[in-house]
N, C-alpha and C positions, 0 to 999 in steps of 0.2 A: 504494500500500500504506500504509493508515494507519487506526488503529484496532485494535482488537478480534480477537485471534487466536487462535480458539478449539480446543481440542485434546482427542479425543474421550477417553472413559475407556474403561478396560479394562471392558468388557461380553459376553460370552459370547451373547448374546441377540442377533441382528443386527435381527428387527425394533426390537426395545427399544433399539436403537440409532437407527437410522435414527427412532422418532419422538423420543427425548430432542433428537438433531440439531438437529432439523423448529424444534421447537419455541423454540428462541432461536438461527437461524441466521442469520435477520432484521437482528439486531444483531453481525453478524459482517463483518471485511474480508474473513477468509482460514479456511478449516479445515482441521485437520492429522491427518489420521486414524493413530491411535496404537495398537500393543496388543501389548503385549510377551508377552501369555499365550498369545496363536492360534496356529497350524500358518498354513503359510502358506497353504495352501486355504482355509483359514477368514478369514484375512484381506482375501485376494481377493474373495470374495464379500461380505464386508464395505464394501471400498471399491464393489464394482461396485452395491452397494445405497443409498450415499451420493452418489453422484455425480449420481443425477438432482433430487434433493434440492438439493444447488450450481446446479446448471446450471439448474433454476428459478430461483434466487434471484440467479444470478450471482454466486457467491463461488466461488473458485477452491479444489478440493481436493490437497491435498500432502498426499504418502504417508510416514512416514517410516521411515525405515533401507530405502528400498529401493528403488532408481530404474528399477529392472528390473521391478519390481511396477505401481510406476506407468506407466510406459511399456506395458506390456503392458495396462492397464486403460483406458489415454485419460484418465489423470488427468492433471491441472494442472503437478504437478511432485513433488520430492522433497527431504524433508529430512535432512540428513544429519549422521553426526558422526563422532566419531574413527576409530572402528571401523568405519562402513558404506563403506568403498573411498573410493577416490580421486575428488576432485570434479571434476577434471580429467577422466577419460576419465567420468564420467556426464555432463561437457558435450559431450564428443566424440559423445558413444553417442546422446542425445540433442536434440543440436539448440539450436539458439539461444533457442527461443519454450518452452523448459520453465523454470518456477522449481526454481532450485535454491538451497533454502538450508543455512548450514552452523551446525553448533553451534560456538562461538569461547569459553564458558564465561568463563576470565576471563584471554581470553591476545589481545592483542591483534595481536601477530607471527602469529597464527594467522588472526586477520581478516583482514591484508592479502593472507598466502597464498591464504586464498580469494577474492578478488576477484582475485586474479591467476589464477584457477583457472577465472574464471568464476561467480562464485558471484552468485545474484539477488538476497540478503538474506544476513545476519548478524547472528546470535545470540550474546546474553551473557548469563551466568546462572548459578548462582543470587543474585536481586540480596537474594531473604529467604528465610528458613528453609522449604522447600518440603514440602509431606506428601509428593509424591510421589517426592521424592530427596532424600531427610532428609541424604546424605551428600554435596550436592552441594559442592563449590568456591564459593566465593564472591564475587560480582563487586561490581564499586564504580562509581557512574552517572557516574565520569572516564571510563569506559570508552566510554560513548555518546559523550562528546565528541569524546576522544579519534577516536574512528572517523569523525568526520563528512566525513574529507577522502576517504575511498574512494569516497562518491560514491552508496552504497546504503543501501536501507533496513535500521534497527537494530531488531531485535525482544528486547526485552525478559524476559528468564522468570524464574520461582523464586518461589514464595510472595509473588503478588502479589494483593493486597487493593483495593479502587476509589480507598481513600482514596489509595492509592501510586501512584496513575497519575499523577496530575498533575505532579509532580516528576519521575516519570521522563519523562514527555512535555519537563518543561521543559531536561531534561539530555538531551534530543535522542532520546529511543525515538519510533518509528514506531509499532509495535505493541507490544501484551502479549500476553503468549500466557498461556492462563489452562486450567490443566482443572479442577480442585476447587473454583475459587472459583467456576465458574459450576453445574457439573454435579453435586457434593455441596452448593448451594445449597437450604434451604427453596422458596425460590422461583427457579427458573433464571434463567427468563425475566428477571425484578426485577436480577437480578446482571448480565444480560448488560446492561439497560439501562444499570448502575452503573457498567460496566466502560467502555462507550463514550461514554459523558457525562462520564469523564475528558478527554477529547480534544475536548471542543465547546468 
């Protein structure tokens, strides 16, 4: 896991999904299918439209807030946070070979709990000013370090720009997980290059 961690946007349109996806997936380690606005039918169908899209490219798709969704779908894995239940019994429910990751914002005791829990990756964030959670918490890149003795990959979030990757890279993130800076870009495609040519 390393690189480019891209996180779809809220889209009502599921093919207009699936080709926005398509089209800068190429430059992607991981995709996190995201939508806080859908029903959950709508979602489902959503991820089940994504998934051959990965499974061409070989990027792994992780469902998030809902491990039950993804399990039921043949996705990758799930990511989870405060409020999506326990990460413990989604490792019990699912099995050794699912990614499970968790959002740890900017709490570090929260990170270790998830790797005791099981957890495949860990999340800290917001590390800038993000559009799409203008009120998040704020995290500080001691946090990447801090975390590096758990042993797992550190995914980076929050208003993260191409120029910010290399720092955070160098303060120990794995990935970035990115949705406006590639998907509300001019040119996607151009951003996702931007975004992973931080890490080269």
């Amino acid at each position: 896991m390393r690189g480019l961690y891209l996180v779809t946007p809220d889209d009502a349109d599921t093919e207009r999904l699936r080709r926005r996806v398509d089209r800068v997936l190429g430059h992607a380690a991981m995709l996190q299918y995201r939508n806080k606005a859908a029903t959950r039918d709508e979602r489902r169908a959503q991820v089940e439209a994504l998934l051959p899209v990965c499974r061409g490219l070989g990027v792994p798709l992780v469902v998030n807030d809902d491990w039950r969704l993804a399990r039921e779908c043949g996705a990758d894995g799930a990511h989870l946070g405060r409020d999506d239940g326990e990460l413990g019994q989604a490792r019990r429910a699912c099995g050794d070979t699912m990614i499970l990751g968790a959002s740890c914002y900017d709490d570090l005791a929260r990170a270790r709990a998830a790797a005791a829990a099981g957890a495949t990756y860990v999340a800290f964030g917001a590390f800038f000013p993000s559009p799409t959670k203008p009120l998040a918490s704020r995290a500080s890149p001691r946090l990447l370090r801090e975390s590096e003795p758990l042993g797992l990959p550190r995914v980076a979030i929050g208003g993260i720009r191409p120029e910010n990757v290399p720092s955070l890279v160098a303060a120990g993130a794995d990935l970035v997980a990115v949705i406006s800076g590639v998907f509300d870009a001019p040119d996607p495609e151009a951003a996702a290059r931007a975004y992973r040519a931080g890490f080269e």
